[in-house]
C-alpha positions as CSV (number, residue, x, y, z in Angstrom):
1,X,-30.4,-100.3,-75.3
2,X,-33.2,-97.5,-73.9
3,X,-32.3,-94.2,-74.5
4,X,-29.5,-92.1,-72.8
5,X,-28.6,-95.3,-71.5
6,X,-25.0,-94.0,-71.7
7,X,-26.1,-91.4,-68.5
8,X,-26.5,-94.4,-66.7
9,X,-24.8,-95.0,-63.3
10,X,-22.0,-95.9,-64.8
11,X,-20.0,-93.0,-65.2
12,X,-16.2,-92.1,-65.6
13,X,-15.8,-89.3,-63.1
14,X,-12.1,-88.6,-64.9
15,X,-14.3,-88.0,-68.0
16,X,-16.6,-85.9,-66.2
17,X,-13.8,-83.7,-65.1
18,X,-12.3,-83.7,-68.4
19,X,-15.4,-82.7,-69.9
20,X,-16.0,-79.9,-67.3
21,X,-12.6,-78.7,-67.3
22,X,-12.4,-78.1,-71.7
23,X,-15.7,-76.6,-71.3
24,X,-14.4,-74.2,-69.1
25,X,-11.3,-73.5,-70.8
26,X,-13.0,-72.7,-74.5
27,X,-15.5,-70.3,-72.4
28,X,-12.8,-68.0,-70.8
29,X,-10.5,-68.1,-74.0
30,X,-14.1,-66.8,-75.9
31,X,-14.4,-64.4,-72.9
32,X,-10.8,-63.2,-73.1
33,X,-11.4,-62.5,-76.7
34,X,-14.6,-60.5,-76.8
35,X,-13.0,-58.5,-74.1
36,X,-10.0,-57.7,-76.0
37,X,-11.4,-56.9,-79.0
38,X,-12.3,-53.3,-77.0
39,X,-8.9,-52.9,-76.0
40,X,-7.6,-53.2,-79.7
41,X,-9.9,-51.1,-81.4
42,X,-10.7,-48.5,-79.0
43,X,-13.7,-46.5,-79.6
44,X,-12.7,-42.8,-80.1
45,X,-14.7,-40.2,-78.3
46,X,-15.7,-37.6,-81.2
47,X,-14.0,-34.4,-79.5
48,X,-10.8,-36.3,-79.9
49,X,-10.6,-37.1,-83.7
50,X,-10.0,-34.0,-85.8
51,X,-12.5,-34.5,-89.1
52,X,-10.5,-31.3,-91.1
53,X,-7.9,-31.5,-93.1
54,X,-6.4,-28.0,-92.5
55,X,-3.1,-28.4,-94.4
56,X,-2.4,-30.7,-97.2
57,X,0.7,-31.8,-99.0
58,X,0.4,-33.8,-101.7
59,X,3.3,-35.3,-104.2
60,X,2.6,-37.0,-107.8
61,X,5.2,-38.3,-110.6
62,X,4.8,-40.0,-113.8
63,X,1.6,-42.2,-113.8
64,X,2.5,-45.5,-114.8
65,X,6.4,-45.7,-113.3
66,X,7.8,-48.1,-111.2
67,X,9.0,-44.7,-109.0
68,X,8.9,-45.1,-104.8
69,X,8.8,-41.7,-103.9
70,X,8.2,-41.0,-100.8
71,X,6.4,-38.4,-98.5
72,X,8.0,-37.2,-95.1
73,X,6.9,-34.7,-92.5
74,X,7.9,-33.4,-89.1
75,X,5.6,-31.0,-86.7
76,X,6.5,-28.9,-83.7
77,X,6.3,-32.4,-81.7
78,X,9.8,-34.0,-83.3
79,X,8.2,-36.8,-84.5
80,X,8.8,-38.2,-88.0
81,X,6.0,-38.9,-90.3
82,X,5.7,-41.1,-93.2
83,X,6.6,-44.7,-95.1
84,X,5.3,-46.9,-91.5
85,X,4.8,-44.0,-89.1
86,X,1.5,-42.9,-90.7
87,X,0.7,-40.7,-87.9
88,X,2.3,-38.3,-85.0
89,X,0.9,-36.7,-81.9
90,X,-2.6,-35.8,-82.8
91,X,-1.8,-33.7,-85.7
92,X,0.4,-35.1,-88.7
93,X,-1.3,-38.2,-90.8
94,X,0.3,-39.6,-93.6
95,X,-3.0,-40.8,-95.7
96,X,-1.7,-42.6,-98.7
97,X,1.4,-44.2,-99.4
98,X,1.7,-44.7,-103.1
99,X,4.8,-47.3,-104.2
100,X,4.8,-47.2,-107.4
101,X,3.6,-50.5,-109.5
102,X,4.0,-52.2,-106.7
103,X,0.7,-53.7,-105.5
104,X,-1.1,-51.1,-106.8
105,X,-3.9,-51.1,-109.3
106,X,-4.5,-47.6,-110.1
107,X,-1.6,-46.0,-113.0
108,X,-1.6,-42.8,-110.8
109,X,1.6,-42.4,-108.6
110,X,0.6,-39.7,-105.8
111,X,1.1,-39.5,-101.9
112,X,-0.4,-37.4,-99.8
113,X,0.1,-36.1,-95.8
114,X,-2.3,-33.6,-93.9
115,X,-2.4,-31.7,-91.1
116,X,-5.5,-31.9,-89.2
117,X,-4.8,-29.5,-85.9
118,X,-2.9,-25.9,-86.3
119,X,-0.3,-27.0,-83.5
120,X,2.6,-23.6,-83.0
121,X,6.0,-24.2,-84.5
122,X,7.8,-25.8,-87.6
123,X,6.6,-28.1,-89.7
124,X,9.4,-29.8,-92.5
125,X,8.3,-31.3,-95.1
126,X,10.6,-34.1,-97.1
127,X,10.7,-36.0,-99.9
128,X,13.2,-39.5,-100.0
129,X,13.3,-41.6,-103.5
130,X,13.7,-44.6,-102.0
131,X,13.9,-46.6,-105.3
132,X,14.1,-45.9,-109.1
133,X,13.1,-49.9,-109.9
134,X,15.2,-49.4,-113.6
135,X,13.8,-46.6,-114.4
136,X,15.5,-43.6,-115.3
137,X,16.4,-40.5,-113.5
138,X,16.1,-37.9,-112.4
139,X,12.4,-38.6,-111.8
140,X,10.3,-34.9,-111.7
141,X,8.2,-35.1,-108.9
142,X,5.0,-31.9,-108.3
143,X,4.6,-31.0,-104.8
144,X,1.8,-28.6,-103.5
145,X,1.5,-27.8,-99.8
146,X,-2.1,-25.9,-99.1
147,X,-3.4,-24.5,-96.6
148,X,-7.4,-23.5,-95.6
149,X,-8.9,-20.4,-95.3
150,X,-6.4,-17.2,-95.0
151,X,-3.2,-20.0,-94.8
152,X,-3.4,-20.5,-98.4
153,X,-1.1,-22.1,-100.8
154,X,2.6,-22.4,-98.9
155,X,4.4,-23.9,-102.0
156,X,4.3,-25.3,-105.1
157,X,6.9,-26.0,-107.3
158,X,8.7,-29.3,-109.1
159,X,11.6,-30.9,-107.7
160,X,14.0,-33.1,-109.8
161,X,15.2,-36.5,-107.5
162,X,18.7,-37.2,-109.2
163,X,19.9,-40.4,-106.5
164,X,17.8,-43.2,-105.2
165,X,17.6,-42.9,-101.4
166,X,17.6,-38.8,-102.1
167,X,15.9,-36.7,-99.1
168,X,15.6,-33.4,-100.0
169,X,13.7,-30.7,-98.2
170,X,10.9,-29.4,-99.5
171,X,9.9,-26.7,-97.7
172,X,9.6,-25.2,-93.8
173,X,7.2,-23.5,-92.6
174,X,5.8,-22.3,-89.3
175,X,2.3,-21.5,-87.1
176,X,1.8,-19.1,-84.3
177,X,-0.6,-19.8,-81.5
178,X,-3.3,-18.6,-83.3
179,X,-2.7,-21.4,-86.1
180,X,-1.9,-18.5,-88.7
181,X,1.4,-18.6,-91.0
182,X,4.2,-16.7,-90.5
183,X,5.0,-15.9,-93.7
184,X,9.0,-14.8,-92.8
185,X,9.2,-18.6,-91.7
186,X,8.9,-20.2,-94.9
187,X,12.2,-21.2,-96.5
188,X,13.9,-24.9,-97.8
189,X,17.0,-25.3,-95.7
190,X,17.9,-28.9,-95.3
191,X,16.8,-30.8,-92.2
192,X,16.6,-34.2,-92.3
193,X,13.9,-36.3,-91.1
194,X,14.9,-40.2,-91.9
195,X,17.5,-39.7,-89.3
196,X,14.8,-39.2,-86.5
197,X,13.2,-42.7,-87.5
């Protein structure tokens, strides 16, 4: 048999068109997917991503517990913030969500939330044990909410979480239009936020 023999006259045509037709197919689904990966992963333009923390709110309880405690905020834009809405609008991020021992290496139980852009209006800031796991309560839990620059600290203080599934508000605050606090605004009266999920 010489070589490429097999290329000889005697082709299947149905083969041929087989062939060409799978060739095609594998090419536009490659296509389709290099052309996607831009739409899911869009590239940000710098002027849009704020690189500041300005205001951040952090929360830590005994390293070592099986505690989920959990983080929640709310800016002038009425969205909720916090266990799987890590962000809202362009300004409040929730940055780590800490659940305990539960697939986490590190003993240290501690959440924290910032605000990257100095939007005008109230901000509310929660926290919700969502579980105790067996361990007992109340669970202490050290909350400090800082500002930059002139803002300074806004609160700090312990808070005692007697109940599993227990929101209690922190503390409320708000910004003028020049980003500066008004200090009269800051007070702890109840709002919930887990309601707006």
């Amino acid at each position: 048999m010489a070589p490429f023999e097999f290329f000889g006259e005697e082709r299947d045509p149905a083969g041929i068109a087989f062939r060409d037709v799978l060739f095609l197919m594998v090419f536009s689904l490659i296509v389709v997917i290099f052309l996607l990966t831009f739409l899911i992963n869009p590239i940000n333009n710098p002027e849009e991503v704020p690189l500041r923390t300005e205001i951040l709110i952090e929360a830590t309880w005994p390293s070592g517990t099986a505690y989920d405690v959990d983080l929640w905020g709310m800016g002038p834009d009425g969205q909720p913030v916090g266990w799987g809405i890590f962000a809202a609008g362009p300004s409040l991020n929730l940055e780590r969500d800490d659940r305990g021992i539960i697939n986490d290496s590190s003993q240290l139980n501690y959440e924290w939330m910032s605000i990257r852009n100095l939007d005008p209006g109230e901000y509310t800031i929660n926290l919700h044990l969502y579980s105790e796991y067996d361990e007992p309560l109340p669970v202490p839990v050290q909350v400090r909410v800082t500002g930059k620059g002139d803002i300074g600290e806004i609160y700090s203080g312990e808070i005692l979480m007697k109940r599993r599934k227990d929101e209690i508000t922190i503390v409320r605050f708000s910004l003028d239009r020049d980003g500066d606090l008004i200090p009269d605004s800051i007070h702890n009266l109840k709002k919930a936020i887990l309601a707006h999920r």
